[in-house]
C-alpha positions in Angstrom: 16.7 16.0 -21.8 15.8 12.6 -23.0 15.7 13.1 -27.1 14.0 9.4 -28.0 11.5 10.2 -25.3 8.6 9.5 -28.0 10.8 5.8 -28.9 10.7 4.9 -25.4 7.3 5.2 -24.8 5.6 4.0 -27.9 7.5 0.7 -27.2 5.7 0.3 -23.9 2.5 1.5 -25.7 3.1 -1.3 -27.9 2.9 -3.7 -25.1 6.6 -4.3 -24.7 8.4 -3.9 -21.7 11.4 -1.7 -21.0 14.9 -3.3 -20.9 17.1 -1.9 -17.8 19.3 0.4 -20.1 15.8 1.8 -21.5 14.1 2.3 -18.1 17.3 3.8 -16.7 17.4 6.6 -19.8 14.0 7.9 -18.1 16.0 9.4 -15.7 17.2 12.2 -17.9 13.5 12.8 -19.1 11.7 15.7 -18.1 9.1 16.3 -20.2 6.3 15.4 -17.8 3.6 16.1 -20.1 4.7 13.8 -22.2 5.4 11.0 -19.8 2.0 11.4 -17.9 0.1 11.2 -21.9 1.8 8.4 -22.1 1.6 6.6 -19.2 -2.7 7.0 -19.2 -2.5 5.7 -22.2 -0.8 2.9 -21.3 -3.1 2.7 -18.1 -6.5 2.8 -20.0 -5.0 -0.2 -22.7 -5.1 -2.3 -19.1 -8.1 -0.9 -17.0 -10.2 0.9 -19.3 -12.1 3.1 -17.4 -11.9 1.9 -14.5 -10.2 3.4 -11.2 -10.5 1.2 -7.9 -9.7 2.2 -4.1 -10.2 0.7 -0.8 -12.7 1.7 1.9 -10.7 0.3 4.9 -10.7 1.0 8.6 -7.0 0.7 10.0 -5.9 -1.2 13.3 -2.4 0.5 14.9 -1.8 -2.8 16.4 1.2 -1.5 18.3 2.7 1.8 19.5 6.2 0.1 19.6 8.9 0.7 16.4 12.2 -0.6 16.9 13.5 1.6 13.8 14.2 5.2 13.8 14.9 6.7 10.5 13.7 10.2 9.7 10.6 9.7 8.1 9.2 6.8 10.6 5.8 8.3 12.2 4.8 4.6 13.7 7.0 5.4 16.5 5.7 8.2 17.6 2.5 6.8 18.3 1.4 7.9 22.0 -0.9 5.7 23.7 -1.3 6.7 27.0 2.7 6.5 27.0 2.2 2.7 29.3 0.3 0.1 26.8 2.2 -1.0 23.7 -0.7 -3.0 22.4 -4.4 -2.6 21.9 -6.7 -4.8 23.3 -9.1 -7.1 21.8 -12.1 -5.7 22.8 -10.3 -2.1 21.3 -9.7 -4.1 18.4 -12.9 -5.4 17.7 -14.4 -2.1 18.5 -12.0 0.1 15.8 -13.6 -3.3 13.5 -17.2 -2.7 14.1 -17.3 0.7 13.9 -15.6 0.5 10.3 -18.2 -2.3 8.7 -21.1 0.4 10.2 -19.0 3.0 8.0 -18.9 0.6 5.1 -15.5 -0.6 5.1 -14.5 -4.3 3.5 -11.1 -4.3 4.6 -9.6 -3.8 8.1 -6.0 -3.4 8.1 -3.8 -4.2 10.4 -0.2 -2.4 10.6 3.1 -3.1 13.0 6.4 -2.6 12.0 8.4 -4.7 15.2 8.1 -7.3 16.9 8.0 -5.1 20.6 8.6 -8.5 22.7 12.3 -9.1 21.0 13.6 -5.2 22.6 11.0 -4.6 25.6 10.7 -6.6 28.8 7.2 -4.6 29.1 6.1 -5.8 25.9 6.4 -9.6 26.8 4.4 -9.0 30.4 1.7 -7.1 28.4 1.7 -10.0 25.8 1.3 -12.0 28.4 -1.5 -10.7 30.0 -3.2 -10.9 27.0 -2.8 -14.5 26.7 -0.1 -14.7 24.1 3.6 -15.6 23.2 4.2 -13.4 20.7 3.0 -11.0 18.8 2.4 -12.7 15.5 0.8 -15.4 17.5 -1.5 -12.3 19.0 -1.7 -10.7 15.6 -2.9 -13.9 13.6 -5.5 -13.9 16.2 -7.0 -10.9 16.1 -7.1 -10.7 12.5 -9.4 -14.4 12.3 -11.5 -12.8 15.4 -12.4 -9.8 12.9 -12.9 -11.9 9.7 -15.3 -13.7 11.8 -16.9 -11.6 13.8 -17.4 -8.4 11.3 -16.7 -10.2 8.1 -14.1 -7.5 7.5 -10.9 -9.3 5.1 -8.1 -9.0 6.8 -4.5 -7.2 5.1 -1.2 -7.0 7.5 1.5 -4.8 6.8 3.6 -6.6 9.2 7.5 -5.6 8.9 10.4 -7.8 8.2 8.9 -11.6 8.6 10.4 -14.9 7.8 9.3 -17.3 5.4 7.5 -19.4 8.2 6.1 -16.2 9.4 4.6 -15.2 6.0 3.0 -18.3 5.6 1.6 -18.6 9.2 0.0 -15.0 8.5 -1.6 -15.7 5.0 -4.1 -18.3 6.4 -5.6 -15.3 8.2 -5.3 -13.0 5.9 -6.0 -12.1 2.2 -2.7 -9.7 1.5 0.5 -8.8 2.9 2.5 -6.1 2.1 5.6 -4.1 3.2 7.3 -1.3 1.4 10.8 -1.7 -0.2 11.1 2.6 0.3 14.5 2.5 -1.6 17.3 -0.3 -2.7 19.5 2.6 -2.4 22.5 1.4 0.0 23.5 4.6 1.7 20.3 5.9 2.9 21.3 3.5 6.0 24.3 4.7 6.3 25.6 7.1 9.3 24.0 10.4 9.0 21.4 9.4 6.1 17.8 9.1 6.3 17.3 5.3 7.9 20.6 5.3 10.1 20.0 3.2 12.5 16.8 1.2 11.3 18.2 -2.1 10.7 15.0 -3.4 9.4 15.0 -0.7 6.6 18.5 -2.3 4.8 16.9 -2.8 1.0 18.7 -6.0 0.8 16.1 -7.2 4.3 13.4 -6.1 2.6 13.7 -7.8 -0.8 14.5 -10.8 1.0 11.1 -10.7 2.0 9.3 -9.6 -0.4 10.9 -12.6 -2.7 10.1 -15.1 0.3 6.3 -13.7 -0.1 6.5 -14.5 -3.8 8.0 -18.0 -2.9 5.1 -18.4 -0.4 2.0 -17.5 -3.2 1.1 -14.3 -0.7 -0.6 -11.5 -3.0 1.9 -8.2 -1.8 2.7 -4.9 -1.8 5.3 -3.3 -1.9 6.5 0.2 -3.1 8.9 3.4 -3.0 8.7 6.4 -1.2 10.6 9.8 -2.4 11.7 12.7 -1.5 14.1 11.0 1.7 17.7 11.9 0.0 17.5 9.7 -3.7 17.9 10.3 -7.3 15.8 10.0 -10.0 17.7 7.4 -11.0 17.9 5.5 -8.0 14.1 5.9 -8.1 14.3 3.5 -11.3 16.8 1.6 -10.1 14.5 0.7 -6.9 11.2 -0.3 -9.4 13.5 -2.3 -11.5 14.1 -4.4 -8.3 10.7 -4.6 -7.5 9.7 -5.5 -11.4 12.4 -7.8 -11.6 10.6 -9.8 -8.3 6.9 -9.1 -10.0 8.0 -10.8 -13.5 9.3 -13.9 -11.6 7.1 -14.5 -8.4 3.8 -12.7 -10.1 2.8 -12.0 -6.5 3.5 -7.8 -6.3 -0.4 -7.3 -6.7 0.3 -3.4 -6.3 2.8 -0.5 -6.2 2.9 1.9 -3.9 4.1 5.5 -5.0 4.2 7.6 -1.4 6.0 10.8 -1.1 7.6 12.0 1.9 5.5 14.8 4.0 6.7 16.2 7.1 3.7 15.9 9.9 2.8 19.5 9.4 2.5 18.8 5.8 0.0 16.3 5.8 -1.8 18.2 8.9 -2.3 21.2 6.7 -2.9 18.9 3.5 -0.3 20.8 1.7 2.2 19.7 -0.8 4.5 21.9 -2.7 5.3 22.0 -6.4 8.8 20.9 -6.6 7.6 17.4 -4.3 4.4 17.3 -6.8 6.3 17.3 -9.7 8.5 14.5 -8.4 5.3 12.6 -7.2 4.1 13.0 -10.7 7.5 12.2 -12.9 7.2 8.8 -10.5 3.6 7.9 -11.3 4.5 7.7 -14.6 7.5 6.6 -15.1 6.3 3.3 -12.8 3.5 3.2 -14.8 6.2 3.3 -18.0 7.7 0.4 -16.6 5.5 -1.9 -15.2 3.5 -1.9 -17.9 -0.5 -1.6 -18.6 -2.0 -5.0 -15.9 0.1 -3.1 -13.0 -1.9 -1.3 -10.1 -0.3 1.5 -9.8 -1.4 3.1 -6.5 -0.8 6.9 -5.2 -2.0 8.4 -1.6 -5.4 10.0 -2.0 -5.0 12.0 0.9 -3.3 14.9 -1.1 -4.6 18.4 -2.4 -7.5 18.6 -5.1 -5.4 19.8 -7.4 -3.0 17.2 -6.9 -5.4 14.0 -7.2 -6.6 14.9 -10.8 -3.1 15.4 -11.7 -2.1 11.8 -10.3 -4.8 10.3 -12.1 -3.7 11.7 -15.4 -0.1 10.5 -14.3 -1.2 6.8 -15.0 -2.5 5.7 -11.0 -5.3 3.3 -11.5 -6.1 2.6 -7.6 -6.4 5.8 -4.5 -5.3 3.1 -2.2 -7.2 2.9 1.4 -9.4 5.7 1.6 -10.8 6.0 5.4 -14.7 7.0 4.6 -14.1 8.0 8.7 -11.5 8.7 10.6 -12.1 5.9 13.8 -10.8 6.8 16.6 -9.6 5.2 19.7 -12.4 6.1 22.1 -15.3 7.1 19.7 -14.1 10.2 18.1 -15.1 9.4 14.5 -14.7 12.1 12.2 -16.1 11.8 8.7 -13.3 12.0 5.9 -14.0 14.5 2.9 -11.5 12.7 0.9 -13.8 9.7 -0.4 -16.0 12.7 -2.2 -13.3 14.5 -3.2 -11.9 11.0 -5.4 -15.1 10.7 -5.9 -15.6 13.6 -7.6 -12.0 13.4 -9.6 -12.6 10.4 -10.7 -16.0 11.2 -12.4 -14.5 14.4 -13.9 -12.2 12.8 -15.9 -14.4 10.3 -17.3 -13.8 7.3 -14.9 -15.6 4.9 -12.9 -15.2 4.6 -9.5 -14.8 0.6 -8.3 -14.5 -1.1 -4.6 -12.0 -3.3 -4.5 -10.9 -6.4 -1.5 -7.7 -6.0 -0.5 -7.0 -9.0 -3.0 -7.2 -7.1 -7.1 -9.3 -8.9 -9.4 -6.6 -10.7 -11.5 -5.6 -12.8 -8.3 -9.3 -13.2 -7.3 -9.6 -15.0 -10.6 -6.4 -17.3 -9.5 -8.1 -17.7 -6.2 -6.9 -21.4 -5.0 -3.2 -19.9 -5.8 -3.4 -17.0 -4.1 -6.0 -17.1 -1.3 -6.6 -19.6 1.8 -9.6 -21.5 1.2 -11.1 -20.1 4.9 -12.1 -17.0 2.5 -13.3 -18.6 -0.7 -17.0 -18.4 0.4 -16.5 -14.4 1.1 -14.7 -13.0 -1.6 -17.2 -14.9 -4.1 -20.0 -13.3 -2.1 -18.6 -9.9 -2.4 -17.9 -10.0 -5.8 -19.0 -9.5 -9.3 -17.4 -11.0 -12.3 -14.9 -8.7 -13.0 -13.3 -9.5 -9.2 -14.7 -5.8 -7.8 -17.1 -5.3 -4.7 -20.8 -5.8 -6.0 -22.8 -2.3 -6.1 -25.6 -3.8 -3.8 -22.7 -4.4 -1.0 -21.8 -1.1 -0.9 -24.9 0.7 -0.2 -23.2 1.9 2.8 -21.0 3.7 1.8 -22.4 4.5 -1.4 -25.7 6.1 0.0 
């Protein structure tokens, strides 16, 4: 039990920000109700009452991960078990059929490179009329932008500085999640044994080449795979330490583990709730009030109101249908059900671009000028999606 809880807090409350030895003490602090009070309080001093998410449609570019730790579902993608890529006119379908839905962002996620392990992969890219597939990717993410208007966001996987900076002239955000900088997850007989992309050390190498590159990012921890409380701190303060010098880490991302038939059944018990709740706020405790603090919104009723008491500010991509591969579209209830939270306790519901509002101020830092002409159309002067834009969804 953490005794100068209360001092801790206040301080942030005050609009100071948490030196390491401070933030580490929250790991011995328990009182949740006390942490969540605080960390809304802290949240409304920077967003008022406002609470943002992301109607998005979502493009599994590839069925092909060349990582393997436990909590991976990318890999078991099964695509007819023969094509590792979708094709364009796929593509552009899953695009189309998300603008009709509403969506303002299509996203596109990979987490490999298939040519570099699969002799298939290359002949497939091929076929397709490409060398790689970044080359493949950065092309199907312009053909969406200009053929739906959709703003493109890739969650790419480990990329190299020249890599980063190809992508961000097609795209408005990048992101990939940091999961933990705890060292012995990778080691033999731990969680990500035998994902050498997943080392910490890989990924904040990229996500500090990002920063180095101006590309608005996210990153973020996932819990519940093995790690301490502590090493849950310890893994923010990495990423904080990157967002006070770069400025670029435009969200984070707290995502709790779920076995499949967890999230199948939407179910989520009390012991990972509570943890998914200590973690909202204590990020929220230490990134301070500007932060976007982001939680999955595809979680239990009961669960979202408590989240957005915890200090979350954005529900992340919500799916307003879940687009399939061949047409089977199937409306999802969660948009009503944030919807619904979110009015409850007082708040106002925003659309957001995949690019916040505080870098679409700093546009000509952040963004390629190809998409100066649509973000200013879409948005209002606070930097959210204009109300008459949204009619689709919205209806």
């Amino acid at each position: 039990m953490l005794k100068n809880l209360h001092k801790i807090t206040n301080k942030v409350i005050r609009g100071n920000q948490l030196n390491t030895e401070e933030a580490l003490l929250l790991a011995d602090a328990d009182d949740i109700e006390l942490l969540t009070e605080a960390a809304a309080i802290i949240r409304d001093q920077g967003h008022g009452n406002i609470i943002t998410y992301a109607p998005k449609v979502i493009i599994p570019f590839t069925s092909f991960c060349d990582d393997q730790w436990d909590y991976c579902t990318i890999s078991n993608i099964d695509r007819n078990k023969t094509r590792i890529y979708l094709t364009k006119q796929e593509i552009l379908a899953i695009a189309k059929r998300g603008l009709d839905v509403g969506c303002v962002e299509v996203l596109f996620f990979l987490a490999a490179k298939p040519e570099q392990y699969s002799e298939a992969a290359k002949q497939e890219l091929q076929a397709l009329g490409y060398d790689s597939t970044l080359d493949y990717l950065a092309a199907m993410a312009k053909m969406c932008f200009e053929q739906t208007s959709l703003l493109p966001k890739l969650h790419s996987g480990v990329l190299t500085r020249d890599e980063l900076s190809k992508l961000r002239k097609v795209s408005l955000a990048q992101g990939l999640m940091l999961d933990s900088r705890t060292e012995y997850l990778c080691e033999d007989g731990a969680s990500s044994y035998g994902a050498t992309n997943q080392h910490p050390y890989v990924r904040l190498g990229v996500t500090a080449a990002a920063g180095a590159m101006n590309v608005p990012f996210t990153s973020g921890i996932i819990i519940g795979i093995g790690e301490s409380r502590r090493e849950r701190i310890d893994t923010l303060l990495g990423l904080r330490d990157l967002a006070n010098t770069c400025g670029h880490l435009q969200e984070i991302v707290i995502q709790n583990y779920r076995h499949p038939a967890e999230i199948r059944g939407n179910r989520l018990s009390k012991s990972m709730l509570k943890e998914l709740l200590w973690t909202i706020a204590v990020s929220r405790i230490l990134f301070g009030a500007e932060a976007n603090i982001q939680a999955p919104a595809d979680l239990p009723n009961p669960a979202l109101a408590q989240m957005l008491e915890a200090g979350i500010n954005d529900w992340g991509s919500v799916i307003p249908v879940n687009i399939g591969l061949v047409g089977s579209d199937v409306p999802w209830p969660q948009l009503e059900r944030i919807k619904a939270t979110t009015k409850a306790h007082g708040k106002q519901l925003r659309i957001r671009l995949p690019l916040y509002p505080a870098y679409i101020k700093e546009s000509s830092k952040w963004l390629d000028s190809c998409f100066f002409n649509a973000v200013e159309a879409l948005t209002d002067e606070q930097g959210l999606v204009r109300s008459e834009a949204t009619l689709a969804i919205n209806k």
